[in-house]
C-alpha positions in Angstrom: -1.5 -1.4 -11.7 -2.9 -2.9 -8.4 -4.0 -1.6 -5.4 -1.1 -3.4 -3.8 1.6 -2.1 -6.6 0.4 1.2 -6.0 0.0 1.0 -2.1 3.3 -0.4 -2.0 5.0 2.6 -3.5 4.1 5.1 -0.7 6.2 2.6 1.7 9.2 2.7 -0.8 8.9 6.1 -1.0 9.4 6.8 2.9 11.8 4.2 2.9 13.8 5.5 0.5 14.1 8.9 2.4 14.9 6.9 5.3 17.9 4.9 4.0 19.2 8.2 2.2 18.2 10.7 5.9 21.1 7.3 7.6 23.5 7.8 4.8 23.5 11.9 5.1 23.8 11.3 9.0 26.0 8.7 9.2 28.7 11.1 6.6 27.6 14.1 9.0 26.0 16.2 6.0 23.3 18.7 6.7 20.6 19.0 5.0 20.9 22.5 3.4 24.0 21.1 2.3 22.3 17.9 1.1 20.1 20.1 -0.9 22.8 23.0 -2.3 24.0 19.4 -4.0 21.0 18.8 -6.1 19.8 22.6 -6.4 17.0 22.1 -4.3 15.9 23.8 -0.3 16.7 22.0 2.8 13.0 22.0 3.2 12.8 19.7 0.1 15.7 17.2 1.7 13.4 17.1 5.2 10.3 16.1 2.9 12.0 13.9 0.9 13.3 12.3 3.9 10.0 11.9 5.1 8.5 10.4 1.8 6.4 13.1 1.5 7.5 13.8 -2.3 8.6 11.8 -5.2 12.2 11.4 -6.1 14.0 12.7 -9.9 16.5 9.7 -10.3 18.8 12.3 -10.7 18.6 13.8 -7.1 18.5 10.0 -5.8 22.0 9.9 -8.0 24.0 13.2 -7.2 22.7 12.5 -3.1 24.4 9.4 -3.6 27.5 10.5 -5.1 28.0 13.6 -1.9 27.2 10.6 0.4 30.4 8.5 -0.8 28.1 4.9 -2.7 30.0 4.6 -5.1 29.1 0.2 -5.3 27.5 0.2 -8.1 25.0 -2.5 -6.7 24.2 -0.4 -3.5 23.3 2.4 -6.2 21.2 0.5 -8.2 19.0 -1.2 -5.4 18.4 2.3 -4.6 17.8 3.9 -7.8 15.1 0.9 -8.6 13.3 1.5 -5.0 13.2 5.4 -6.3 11.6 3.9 -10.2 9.3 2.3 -7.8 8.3 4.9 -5.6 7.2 7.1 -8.3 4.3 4.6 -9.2 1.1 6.6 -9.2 -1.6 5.4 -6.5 -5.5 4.5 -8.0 -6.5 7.2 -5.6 -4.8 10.1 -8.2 -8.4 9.8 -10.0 -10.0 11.1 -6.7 -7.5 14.0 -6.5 -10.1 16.5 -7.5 -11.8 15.8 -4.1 -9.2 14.0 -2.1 -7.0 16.6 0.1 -3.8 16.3 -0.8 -2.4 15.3 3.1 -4.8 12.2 3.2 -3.1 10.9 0.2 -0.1 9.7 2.0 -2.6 8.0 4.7 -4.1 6.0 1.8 -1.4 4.8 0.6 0.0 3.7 4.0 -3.0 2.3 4.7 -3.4 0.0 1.4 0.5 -1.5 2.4 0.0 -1.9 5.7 -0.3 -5.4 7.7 -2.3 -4.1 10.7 -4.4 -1.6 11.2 -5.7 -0.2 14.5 -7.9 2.1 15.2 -10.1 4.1 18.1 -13.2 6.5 17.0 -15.5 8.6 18.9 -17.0 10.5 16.4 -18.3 8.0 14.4 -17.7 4.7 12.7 -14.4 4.2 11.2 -14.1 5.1 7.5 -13.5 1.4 6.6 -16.3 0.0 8.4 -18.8 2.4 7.2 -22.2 1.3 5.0 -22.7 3.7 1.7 -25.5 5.2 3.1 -23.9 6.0 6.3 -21.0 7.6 4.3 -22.9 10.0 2.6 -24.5 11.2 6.0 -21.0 11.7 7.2 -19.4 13.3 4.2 -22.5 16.0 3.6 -22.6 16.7 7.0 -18.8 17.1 7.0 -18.8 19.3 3.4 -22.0 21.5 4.9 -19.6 22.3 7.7 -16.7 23.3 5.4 -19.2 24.9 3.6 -20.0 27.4 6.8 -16.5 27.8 7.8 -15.4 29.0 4.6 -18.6 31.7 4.4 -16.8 32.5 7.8 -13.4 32.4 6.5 -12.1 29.1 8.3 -13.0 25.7 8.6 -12.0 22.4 7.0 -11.2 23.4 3.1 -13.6 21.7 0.6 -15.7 22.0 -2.1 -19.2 23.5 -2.2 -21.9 25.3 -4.8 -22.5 28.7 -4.6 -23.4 30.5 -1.7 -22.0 27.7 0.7 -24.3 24.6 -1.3 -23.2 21.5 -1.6 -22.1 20.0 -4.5 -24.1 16.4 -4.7 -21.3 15.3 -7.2 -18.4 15.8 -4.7 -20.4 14.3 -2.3 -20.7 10.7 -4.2 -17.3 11.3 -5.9 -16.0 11.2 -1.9 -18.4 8.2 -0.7 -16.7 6.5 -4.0 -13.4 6.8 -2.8 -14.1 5.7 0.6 -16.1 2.7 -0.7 -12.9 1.5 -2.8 -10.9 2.2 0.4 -13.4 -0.6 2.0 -12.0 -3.5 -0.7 -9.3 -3.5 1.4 -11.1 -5.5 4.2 -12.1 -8.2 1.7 -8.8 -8.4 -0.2 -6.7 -11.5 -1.0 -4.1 -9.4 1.0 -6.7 -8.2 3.3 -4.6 -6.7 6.8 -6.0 -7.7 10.5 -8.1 -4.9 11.0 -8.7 -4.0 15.0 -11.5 -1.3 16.2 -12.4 0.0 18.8 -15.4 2.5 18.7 -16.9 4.2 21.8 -20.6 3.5 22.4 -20.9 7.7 21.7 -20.4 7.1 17.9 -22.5 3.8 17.6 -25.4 6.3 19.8 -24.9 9.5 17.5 -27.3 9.5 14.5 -26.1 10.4 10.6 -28.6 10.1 8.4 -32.5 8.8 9.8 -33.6 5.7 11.6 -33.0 3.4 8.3 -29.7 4.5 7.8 -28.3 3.6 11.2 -29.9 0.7 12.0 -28.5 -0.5 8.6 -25.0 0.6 9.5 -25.3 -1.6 13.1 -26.1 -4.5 11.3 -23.2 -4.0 9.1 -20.8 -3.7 12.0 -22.5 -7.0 13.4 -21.8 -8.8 9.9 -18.3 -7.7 9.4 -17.1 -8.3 13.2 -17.4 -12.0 11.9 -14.5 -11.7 10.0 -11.6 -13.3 10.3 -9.1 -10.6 9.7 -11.7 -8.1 11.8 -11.7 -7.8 15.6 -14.5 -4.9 16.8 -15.0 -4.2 20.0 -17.8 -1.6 21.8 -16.2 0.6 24.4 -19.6 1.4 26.6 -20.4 4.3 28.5 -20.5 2.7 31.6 -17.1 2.1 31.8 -16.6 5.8 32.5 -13.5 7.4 32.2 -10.5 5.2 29.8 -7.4 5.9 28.2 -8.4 7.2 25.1 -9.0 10.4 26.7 -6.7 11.9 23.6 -9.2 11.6 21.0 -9.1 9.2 17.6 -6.1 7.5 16.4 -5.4 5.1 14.1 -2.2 3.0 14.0 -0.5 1.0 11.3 2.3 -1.8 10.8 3.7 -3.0 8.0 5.6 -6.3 6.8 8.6 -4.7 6.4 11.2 -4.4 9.0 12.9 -1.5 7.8 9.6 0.3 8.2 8.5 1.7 12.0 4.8 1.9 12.9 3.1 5.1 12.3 0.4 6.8 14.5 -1.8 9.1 12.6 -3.8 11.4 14.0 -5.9 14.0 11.6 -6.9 17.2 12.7 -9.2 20.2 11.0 -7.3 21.0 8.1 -4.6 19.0 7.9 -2.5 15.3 9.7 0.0 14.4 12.2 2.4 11.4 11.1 3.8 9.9 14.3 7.3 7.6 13.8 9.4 8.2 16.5 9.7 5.2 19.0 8.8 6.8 21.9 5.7 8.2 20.8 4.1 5.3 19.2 4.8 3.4 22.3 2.7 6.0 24.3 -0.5 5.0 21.4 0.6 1.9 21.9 0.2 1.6 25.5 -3.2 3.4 25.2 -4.4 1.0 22.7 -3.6 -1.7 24.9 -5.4 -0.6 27.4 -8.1 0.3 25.5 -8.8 -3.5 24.4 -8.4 -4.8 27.4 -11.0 -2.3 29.3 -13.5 -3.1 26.4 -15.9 -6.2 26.6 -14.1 -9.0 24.3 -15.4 -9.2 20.6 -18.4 -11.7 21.4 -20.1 -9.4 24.5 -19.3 -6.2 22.2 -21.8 -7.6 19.6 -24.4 -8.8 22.0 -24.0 -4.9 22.7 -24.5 -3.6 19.1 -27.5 -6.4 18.7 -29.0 -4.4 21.4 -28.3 -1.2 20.1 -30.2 -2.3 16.9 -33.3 -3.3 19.0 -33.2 0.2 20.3 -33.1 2.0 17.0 
């Protein structure tokens, strides 16, 4: 299976539950009763809606039958995208050490046709050197480590005692550095960053490790398919006053854009028109407050001088 097969079955998975959330609607059918149909909660109709679990053909089946499609060719289009669906993604390998919220995001972001994106804390996942990303993910698994000991924080592995476990550690670089074939991919999507000049300025890892993560941004900016832009401190205050984000569009019309926004233990999956214009409008502003692709790498060359 390919990373596109596989990809490509988290989007027919949410649009499944979207085609069968219009057909319970449009017959005025609520969702406990949806769910009394195929012995399930109304819990499990909302997530299934969402795409947010795989379908039984025989759910997909009796749903269709309380929902009056009785064409047999209008059952069977759907029944296939529901076979489809249920294709397992590559990540599944990584789920020892991949939390299980983030899978959807993978798979969304492997189908999708644009990806934008705007980080504070440090360099996007996608964009990030190997080196870099094991800085990041040890300092990130140290953390869980210590809010665990204190009974919160981020959930995650560690040794005894609060260690970390070196093997999680390169078993979560790993997934993140398959995550970065995307970039390079006959199918590759138009990637668009923006980081601000605070994640470019704070260190992970020594001296080596950043300067060899500028000079990565530098090279991959060139892309084609790869527009990066530097928003600088002395701009002062901007619109992404909100925090990260990421955005993603897909080829499909049926599909809206999504706005994902990940928090301490867990992600927000924006749809709704209204608020992914908001990110939208934000994002928009963002690039156009930022110095153009060109003067934002004449910015990271300096940054590399200073290193």
């Amino acid at each position: 299976m390919t990373a596109g097969e596989s990809s490509g079955s988290v989007v027919r998975r949410i649009l499944l539950g979207s085609q069968l959330r219009r057909l319970r609607e449009s017959r005025g059918i609520t969702r406990e009763a949806a769910g009394y149909s195929i012995r399930a909660s109304e819990s499990k109709i909302s997530r299934m809606e969402l795409g947010r679990v795989s379908f039984k053909s025989r759910d997909v089946e009796d749903l269709l039958t309380l929902y009056g499609v009785m064409d047999e060719a209008e059952r069977n289009a759907l029944l296939s995208l529901a076979k489809e669906a249920n294709l397992t993604g590559w990540w599944h390998s990584y789920s020892d050490v991949l939390p299980g919220w983030f899978q959807t995001y993978i798979g969304l972001e492997g189908a999708a046709s644009l990806i934008r994106v705007y980080e504070v804390q440090f360099i996007n996942g996608l964009l990030q050197t190997e080196a870099y990303a094991h800085a990041v993910v040890e300092r990130g698994m140290k953390a869980a480590a210590a809010g665990k000991a204190g009974g919160g924080g981020r959930s995650g592995r560690s040794g005894r005692g609060g260690r970390v476990n070196q093997a999680d550690v390169d078993r979560r670089v790993a997934l993140r550095l398959e995550r970065q074939k995307l970039l390079v991919s006959e199918r590759a999507p138009r990637f668009q960053c923006i980081l601000d000049e605070a994640a470019l300025r704070r260190p992970y890892g020594d001296r080596e490790v950043m300067r060899g993560q500028i000079q990565h941004l530098i090279d991959i900016s060139e892309r084609p398919n790869v527009t990066l832009q530097v928003m600088p401190f002395t701009f002062g205050g901007h619109a992404g006053e909100s925090g990260a984000f990421t955005m993603l569009s897909f080829p499909e019309s049926d599909l809206s854009d999504v706005v994902y926004l990940e928090q301490l233990t867990g992600a927000l999956y924006l749809d709704k028109r209204e608020e992914v214009a908001q990110y939208e409008r934000v994002m928009a502003e963002l690039r156009s407050d930022c110095p153009n692709p060109a003067d934002s790498r004449d910015l990271l060359r300096g940054l590399l001088q200073l290193t």
